[in-house]
Residue, then its C-alpha position, 0 to 999 in steps of 0.5 A: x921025552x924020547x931021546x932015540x936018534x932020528x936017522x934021515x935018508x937022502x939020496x944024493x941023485x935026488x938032493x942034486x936035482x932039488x937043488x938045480x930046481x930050486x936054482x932054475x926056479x930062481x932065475x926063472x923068478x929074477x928074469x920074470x922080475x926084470x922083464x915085467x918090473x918097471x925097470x930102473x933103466x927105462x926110469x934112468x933114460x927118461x929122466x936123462x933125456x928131461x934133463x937134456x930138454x930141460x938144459x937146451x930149453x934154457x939156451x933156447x934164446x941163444x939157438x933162435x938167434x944165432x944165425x948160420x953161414x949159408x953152405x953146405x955142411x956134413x957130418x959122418x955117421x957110423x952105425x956098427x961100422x957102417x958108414x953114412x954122411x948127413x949133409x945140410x944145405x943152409x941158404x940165408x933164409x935158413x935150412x934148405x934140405x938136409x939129406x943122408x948119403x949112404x957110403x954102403x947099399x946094405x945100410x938102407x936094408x939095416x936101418x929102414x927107419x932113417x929115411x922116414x925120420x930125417x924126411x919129418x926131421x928135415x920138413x920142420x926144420x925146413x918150417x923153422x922148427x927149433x932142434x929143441x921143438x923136433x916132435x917125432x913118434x916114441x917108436x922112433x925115439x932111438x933113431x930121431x935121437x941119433x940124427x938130431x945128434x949129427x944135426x946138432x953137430x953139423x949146425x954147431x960147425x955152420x954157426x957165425 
């Protein structure tokens, strides 16, 4: 056996830049897993919004049947301090027309989407759609999401 005492050399510049690759070669490693991994977020947001569809379908009977007192009904909105008001008009055949007033111009330029979704929200509505049976297209599940939020608040206040 040879029993001489190995000496190793190591520069202290090149043990600092190991040691930052191996950590920038890390993070590149965790951001990579995070952007193309089936996130748990993504899981989470679908699975939350099952559970609400399953929930309201089971009082899908109660919605049919209650029935609203005709007027005019409105709900405020505000998106990043932005401020806007939905308002429906319920006639005692149904829902007549649902519309947005904007408080501030800028808030069409920021939010393009709102009045193309509210108009396929409110034409089936206006056909006698339940709020539960609203369909709309995954690229605006974000925004259909929110004004089916102020309907639901704007119709629970026109209940009898």
């Amino acid at each position: 056996m040879n029993k001489r005492t190995k000496i190793v050399v190591l520069h202290m510049k090149e043990v600092i830049y190991t040691g930052i690759f191996i950590f920038l070669g890390i993070v590149l490693i965790v951001l990579l897993a995070m952007m193309f991994w089936p996130g748990r977020k993504m899981d989470a947001n679908a699975s939350q919004t099952q559970e609400e569809t399953t929930g309201s379908s089971a009082e899908e009977p109660v919605e049919e049947t209650a029935a609203y007192l005709p007027g005019i009904y409105t709900a405020s909105l505000e998106l990043n301090g932005n401020a806007m008001e939905m308002q429906i008009i319920i006639e005692s055949a149904g829902i007549s027309n649902v519309s947005f007033t904007y408080k501030d111009d800028a808030i069409q330029t920021m939010y393009p989407l709102f009045e193309p979704v509210l108009e396929s929200i409110a034409s089936q509505l206006q056909e006698g759609t339940a709020l539960e049976d609203i369909t709309y297209e995954d690229s605006q599940k974000y925004t259909a999401t929110v004004l089916l939020n102020a309907l639901e608040e704007v119709l629970e206040s026109a209940r009898k």
